[in-house]
C-alpha positions in Angstrom: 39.2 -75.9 -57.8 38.9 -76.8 -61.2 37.7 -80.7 -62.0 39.6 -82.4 -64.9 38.5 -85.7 -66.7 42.2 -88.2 -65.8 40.6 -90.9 -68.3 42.1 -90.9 -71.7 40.1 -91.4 -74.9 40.4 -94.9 -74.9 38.8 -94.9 -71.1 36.1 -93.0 -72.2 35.3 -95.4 -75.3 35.5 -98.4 -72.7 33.0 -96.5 -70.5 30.9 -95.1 -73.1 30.5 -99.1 -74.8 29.9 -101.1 -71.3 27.1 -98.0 -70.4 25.6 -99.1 -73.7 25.5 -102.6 -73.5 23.8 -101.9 -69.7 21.6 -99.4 -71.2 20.6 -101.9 -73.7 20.8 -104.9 -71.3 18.0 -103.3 -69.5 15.9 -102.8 -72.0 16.2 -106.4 -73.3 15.5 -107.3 -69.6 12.3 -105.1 -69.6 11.0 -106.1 -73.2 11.9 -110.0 -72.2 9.5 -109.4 -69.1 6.9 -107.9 -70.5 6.6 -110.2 -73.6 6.7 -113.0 -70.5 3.6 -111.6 -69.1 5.6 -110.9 -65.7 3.7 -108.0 -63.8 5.6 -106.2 -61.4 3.3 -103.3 -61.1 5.3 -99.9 -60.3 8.8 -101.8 -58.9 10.7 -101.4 -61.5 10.3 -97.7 -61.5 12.1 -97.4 -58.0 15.6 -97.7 -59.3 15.0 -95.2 -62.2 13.4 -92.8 -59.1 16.6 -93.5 -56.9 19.0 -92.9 -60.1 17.1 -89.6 -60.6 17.1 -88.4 -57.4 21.5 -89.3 -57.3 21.8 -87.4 -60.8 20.2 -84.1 -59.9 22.5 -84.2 -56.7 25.5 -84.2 -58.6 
C-alpha cells in the first residue's frame, strides 16, 4: 500500500509556517531563559530525547 500526502499545497504552506513559528518559539523560549539566568540543568533535553526516539520510529 502506497501512502499519499491528501493535503494540498496551501495545507502544506499552513503547516510548514505554524512549524516555524514553534521552531522559532522555542528557541526565543530557550534564549529568553538562558539570558534570565534560569538553570534547569539537563530537563530541557528530555523532550528533544522523546521527539528523537518518536522520529526514528516512524
Amino acid at each position: 500500500m502506497v501512502f499519499e500526502c491528501n493535503i494540498d499545497s496551501r495545507g502544506k504552506a499552513v503547516r510548514f509556517r505554524l512549524g516555524l513559528i514553534g521552531v522559532l518559539a522555542g528557541i526565543f523560549l530557550a534564549v529568553s531563559l538562558l539570558l534570565a539566568g534560569v538553570d534547569l540543568g539537563v530537563l530541557w533535553l528530555l523532550p528533544l530525547e522523546y521527539s528523537g526516539r518518536v522520529i526514528r520510529t516512524v
